[in-house]
PLY file of the C-alpha trace (Angstrom):
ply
format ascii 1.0
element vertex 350
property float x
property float y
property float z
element edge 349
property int vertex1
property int vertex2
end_header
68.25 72.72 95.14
71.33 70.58 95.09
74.66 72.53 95.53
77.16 71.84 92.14
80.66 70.88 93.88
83.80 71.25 92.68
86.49 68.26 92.85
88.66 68.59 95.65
92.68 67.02 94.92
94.13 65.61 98.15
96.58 68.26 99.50
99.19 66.18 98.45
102.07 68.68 97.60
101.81 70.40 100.87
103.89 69.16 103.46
103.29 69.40 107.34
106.12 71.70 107.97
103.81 74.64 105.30
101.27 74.17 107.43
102.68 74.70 110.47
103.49 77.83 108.35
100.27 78.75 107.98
99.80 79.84 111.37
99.61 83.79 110.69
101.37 85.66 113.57
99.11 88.31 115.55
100.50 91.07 113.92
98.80 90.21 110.89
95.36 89.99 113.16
96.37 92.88 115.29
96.54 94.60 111.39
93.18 93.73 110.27
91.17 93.85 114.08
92.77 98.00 113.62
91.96 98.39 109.92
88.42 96.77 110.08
87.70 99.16 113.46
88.43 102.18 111.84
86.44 101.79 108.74
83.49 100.75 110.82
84.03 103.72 112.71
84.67 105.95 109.54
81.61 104.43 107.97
79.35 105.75 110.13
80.86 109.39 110.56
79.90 109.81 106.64
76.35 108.23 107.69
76.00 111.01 110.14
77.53 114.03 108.10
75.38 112.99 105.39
72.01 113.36 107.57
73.15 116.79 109.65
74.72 118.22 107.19
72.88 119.46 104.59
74.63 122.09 102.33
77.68 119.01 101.25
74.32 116.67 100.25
74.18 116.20 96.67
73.86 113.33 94.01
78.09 113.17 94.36
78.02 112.58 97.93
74.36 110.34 97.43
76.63 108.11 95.18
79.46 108.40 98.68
76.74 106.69 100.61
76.15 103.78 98.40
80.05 103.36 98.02
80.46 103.15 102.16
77.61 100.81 102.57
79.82 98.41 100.74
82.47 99.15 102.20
81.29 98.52 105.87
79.58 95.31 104.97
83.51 94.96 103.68
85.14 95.93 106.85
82.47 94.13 108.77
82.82 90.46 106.85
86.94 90.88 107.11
86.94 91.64 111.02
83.97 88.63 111.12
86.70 86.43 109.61
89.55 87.44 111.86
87.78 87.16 115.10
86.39 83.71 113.25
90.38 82.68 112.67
91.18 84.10 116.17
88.82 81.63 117.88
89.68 78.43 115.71
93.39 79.11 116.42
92.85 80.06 119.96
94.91 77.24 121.08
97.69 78.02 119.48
98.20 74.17 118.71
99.60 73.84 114.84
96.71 72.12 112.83
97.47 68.69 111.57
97.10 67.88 107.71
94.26 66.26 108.21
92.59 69.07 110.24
93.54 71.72 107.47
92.18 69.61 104.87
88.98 68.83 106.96
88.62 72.90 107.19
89.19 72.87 103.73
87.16 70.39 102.46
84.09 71.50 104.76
83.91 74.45 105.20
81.67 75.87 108.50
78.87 77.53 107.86
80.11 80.93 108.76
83.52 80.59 106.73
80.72 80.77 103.78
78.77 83.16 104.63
81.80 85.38 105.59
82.90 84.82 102.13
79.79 85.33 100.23
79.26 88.91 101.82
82.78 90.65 102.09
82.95 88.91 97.99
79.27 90.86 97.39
80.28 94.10 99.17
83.93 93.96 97.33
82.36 93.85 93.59
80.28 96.38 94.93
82.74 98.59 96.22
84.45 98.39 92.64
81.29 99.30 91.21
80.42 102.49 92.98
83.94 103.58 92.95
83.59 103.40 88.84
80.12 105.14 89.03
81.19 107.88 90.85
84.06 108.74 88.33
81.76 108.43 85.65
79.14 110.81 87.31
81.95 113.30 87.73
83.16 112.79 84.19
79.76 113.60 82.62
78.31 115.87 85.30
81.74 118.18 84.24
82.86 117.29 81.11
79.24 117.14 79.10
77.15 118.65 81.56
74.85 115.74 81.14
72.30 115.33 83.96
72.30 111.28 83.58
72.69 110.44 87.31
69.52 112.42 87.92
66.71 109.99 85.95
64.89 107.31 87.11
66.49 104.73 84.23
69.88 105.82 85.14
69.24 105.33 89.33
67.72 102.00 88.47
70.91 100.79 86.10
73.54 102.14 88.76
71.62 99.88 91.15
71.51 96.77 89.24
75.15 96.92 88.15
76.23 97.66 91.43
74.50 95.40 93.94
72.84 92.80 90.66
75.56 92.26 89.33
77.72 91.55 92.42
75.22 89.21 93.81
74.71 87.29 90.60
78.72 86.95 90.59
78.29 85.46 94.02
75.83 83.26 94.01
77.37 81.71 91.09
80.80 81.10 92.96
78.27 80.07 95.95
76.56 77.38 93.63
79.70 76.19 92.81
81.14 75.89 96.43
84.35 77.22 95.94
84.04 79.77 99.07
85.62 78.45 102.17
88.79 78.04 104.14
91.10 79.48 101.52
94.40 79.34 103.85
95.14 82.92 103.59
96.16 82.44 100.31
95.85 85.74 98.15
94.26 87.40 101.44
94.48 88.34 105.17
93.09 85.82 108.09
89.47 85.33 106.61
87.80 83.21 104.03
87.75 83.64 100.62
88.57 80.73 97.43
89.19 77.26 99.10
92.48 76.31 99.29
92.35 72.84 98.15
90.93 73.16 95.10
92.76 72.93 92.02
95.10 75.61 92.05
94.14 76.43 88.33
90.24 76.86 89.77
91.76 78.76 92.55
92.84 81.28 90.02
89.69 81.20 87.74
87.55 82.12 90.64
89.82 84.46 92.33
89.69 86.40 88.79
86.18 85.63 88.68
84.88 86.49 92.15
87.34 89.82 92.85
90.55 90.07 91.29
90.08 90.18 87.81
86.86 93.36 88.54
89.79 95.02 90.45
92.29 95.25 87.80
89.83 96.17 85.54
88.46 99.13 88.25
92.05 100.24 88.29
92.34 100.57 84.38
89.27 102.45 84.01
89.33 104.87 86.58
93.52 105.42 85.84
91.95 106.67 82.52
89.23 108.72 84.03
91.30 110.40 85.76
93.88 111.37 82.88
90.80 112.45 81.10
89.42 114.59 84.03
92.88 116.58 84.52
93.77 116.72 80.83
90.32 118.60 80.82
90.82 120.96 83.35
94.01 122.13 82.64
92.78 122.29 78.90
89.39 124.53 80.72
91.72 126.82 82.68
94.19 127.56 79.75
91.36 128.02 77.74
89.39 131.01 80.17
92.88 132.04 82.04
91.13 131.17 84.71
93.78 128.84 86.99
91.68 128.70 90.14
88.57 127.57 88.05
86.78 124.95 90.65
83.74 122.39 89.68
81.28 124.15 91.22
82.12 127.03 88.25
81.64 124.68 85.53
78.57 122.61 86.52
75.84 123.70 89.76
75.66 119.85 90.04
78.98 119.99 91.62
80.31 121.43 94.58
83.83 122.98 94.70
85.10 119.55 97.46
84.15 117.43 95.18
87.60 117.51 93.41
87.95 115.70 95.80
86.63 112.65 94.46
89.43 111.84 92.01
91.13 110.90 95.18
89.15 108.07 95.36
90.89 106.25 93.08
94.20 106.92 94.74
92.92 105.97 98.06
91.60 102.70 96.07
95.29 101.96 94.61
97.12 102.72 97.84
94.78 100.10 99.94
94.51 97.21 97.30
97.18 96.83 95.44
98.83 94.78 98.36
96.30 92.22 97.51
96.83 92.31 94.19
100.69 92.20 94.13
99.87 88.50 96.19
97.57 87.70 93.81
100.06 88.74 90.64
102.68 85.93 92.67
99.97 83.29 93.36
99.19 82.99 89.87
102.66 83.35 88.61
103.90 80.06 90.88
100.54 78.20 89.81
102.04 79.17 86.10
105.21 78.22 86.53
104.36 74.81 88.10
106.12 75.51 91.34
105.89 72.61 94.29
104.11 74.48 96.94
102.18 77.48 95.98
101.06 77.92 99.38
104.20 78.67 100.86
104.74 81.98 102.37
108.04 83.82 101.90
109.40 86.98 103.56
107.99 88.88 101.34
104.29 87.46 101.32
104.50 87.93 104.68
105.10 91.68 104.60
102.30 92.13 101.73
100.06 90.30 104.13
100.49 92.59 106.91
99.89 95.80 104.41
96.51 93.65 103.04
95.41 93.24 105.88
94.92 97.12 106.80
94.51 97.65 103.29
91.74 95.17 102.41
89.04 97.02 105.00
90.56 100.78 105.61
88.67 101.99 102.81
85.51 103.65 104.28
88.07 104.94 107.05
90.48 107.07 104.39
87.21 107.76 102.93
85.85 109.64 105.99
88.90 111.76 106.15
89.05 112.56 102.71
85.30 113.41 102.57
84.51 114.65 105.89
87.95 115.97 107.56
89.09 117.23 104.50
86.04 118.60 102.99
85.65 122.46 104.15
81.49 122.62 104.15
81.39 119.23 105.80
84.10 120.10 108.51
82.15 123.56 109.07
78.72 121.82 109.46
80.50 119.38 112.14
82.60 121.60 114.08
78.93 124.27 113.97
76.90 121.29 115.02
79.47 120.57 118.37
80.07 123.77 119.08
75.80 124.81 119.10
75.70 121.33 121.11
78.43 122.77 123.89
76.75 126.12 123.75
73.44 124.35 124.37
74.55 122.40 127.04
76.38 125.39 128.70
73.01 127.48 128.97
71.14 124.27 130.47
74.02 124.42 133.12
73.72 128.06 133.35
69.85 127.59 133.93
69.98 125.28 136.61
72.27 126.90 138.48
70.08 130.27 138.84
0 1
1 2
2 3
3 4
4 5
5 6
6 7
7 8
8 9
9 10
10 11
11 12
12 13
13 14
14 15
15 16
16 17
17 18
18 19
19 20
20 21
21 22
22 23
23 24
24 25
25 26
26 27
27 28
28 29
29 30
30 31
31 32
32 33
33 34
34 35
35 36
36 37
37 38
38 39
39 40
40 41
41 42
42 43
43 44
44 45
45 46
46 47
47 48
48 49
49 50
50 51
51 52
52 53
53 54
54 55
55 56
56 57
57 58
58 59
59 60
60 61
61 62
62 63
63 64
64 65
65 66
66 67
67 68
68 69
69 70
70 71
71 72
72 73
73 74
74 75
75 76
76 77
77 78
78 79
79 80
80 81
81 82
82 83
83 84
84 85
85 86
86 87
87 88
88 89
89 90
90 91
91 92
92 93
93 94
94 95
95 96
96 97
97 98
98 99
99 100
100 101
101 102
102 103
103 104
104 105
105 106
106 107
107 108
108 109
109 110
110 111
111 112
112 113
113 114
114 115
115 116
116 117
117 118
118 119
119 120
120 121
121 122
122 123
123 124
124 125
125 126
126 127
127 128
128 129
129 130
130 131
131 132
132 133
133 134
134 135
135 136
136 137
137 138
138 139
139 140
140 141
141 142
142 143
143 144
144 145
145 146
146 147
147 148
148 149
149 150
150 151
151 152
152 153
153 154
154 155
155 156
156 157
157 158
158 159
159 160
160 161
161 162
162 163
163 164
164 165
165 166
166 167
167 168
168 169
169 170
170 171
171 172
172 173
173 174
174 175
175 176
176 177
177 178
178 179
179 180
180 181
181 182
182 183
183 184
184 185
185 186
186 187
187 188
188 189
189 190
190 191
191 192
192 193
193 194
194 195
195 196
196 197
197 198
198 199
199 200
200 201
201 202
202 203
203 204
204 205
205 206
206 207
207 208
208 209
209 210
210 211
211 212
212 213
213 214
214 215
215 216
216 217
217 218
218 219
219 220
220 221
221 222
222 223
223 224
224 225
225 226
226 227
227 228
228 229
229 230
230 231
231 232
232 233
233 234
234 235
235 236
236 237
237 238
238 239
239 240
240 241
241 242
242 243
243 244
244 245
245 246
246 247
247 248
248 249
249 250
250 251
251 252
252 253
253 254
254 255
255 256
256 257
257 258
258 259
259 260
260 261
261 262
262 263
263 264
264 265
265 266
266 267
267 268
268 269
269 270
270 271
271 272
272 273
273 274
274 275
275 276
276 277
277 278
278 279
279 280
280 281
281 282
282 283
283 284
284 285
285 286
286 287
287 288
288 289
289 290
290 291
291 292
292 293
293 294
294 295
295 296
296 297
297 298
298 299
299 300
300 301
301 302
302 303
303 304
304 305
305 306
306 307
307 308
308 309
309 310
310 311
311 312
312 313
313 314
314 315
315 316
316 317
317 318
318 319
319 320
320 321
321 322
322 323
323 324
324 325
325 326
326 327
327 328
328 329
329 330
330 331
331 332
332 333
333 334
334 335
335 336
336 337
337 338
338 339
339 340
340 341
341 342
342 343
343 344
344 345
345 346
346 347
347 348
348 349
């Protein structure tokens, strides 16, 4: 099947001296090599607790899983990218015009693929952020037992990994993924650069932006409507210290926890999105150069690029440091394992 293209403009408002611009300084790679680590590292920690430790395993922390499998492919495709940047910039030689817009224009292989999977596993991460909030909100609020039928398993699936991959092959069918020239993002591939910059914003809505907003707005109100019930709840039975676990045996008490999520979701992209909010404001105001980067991009950049991939790391210590039964069943697991290997010392010595 023939791949529909997308007209490429020469790069003609885009002088030499912004491209030598373009050349990100290793802090920014430093940034994202850290970030991307962590979460890798984070993402399996709430792998393991979720296998050896039994008592925090319920449909809450089921839904947990799900969420960091996104996020690692995430973490995974971003530190893909950087290494990818690392190596084509390895030289440290400034790129010609002509190079960029041969990057540009034809994009490798792995530039795309890079793209198509940290685009998938960032619709997806929106996705399972929003189911979980609406799990807690109905699991609590109406005591409904939706997340526990076959029907609603099967549509939390399909809108969170369908839906995502329809999104992407679209934008892949259209071959706008490439070398985007960090624009809107950290040292990896996303929108190509030289397209239009009107496209550039249609698909950077379409393929990640626009779902993030709207994942902001929804669980923002989710959350009003989660304490506004509670306090309501505890006013209602004098009962201040009243705790999920007393209000639905779905729930554990940790996972109040949960609406942090969202928090921990605002705090890592809205970097991103402030770049993306003055991207599409120069594009609207006609401005010369859109891909010029000022101070301030700059500094956005450097907070994107931990931002972008650190989710499945704040995650771990929100939802395994921070959550009591899951820090017991750790700290009981090392300390049986010292005690264990302790009496095999003990044994061979006499």
């Amino acid at each position: 099947m023939q791949t529909e293209t997308t007209e490429i403009p020469p790069l003609e408002n885009v002088s030499m001296s912004t491209f030598n611009d373009l050349q990100l300084p290793e802090s920014v790679l430093i940034c994202t090599y850290v970030s991307c680590s962590l979460s890798i590292l984070g993402a399996i920690i709430i792998f393991v607790t979720y296998c050896t430790v039994p008592e925090a395993k319920n449909q809450t922390r089921r839904l947990l899983l799900y969420l960091t499998i996104a996020d690692l492919l995430n973490a995974s495709g971003n530190l893909f990218g950087a290494i990818r940047y690392s190596y084509i910039h390895r030289h440290h030689i400034p790129f010609t015009s002509e190079q960029i817009q041969e990057l540009c224009e034809h994009p490798k292989n792995v530039c795309t693929m890079q793209s198509l999977v940290t685009t998938f596993s960032s619709l997806a991460s929106f996705s399972w952020t929003i189911i979980i909030g609406l799990h807690i909100l109905l699991t609590l609020v109406y005591q409904s037992e939706w997340c526990f039928t076959t029907i609603s398993k099967i549509l939390a699936h399909c809108a969170s990994w369908g839906v995502p991959f329809v999104i992407t092959m679209v934008a892949a069918f259209k071959n706008v993924f490439g070398e985007d020239l960090s624009i809107s993002s950290g040292p990896w591939c996303w929108i190509r650069g030289c397209l239009d910059n009107r496209e550039i914003v249609k698909w950077m809505t379409v393929t990640g932006k626009g779902w993030e907003i709207l994942t902001y707005i929804i669980t923002a109100f989710m959350y009003i409507y989660l304490k506004y019930y509670m306090i309501k709840r505890r006013r209602r039975e004098h009962a201040p210290d009243l705790r999920y676990s007393q209000i639905s045996l779905h729930l554990r008490d940790d996972d109040e926890n949960y609406v942090l999520l969202w928090f921990v979701l605002y705090l890592l992209r809205i970097w991103g999105t402030v770049r993306y909010g003055l991207f599409v404001y120069r594009v609207a105001e006609g401005y010369d150069n859109v891909y010029e980067f000022d101070q301030t991009d700059m500094v956005l950049m450097h907070f994107q690029s931990v931002g972008d991939s650190a989710q499945a790391f704040l995650n771990c210590l929100l939802f395994c440091v921070k959550d009591t039964t899951v820090r017991r069943g750790l700290l009981g697991m090392m300390c049986h394992r010292n005690s264990d290997r302790q009496m095999t010392e003990y044994n061979r010595i006499h």
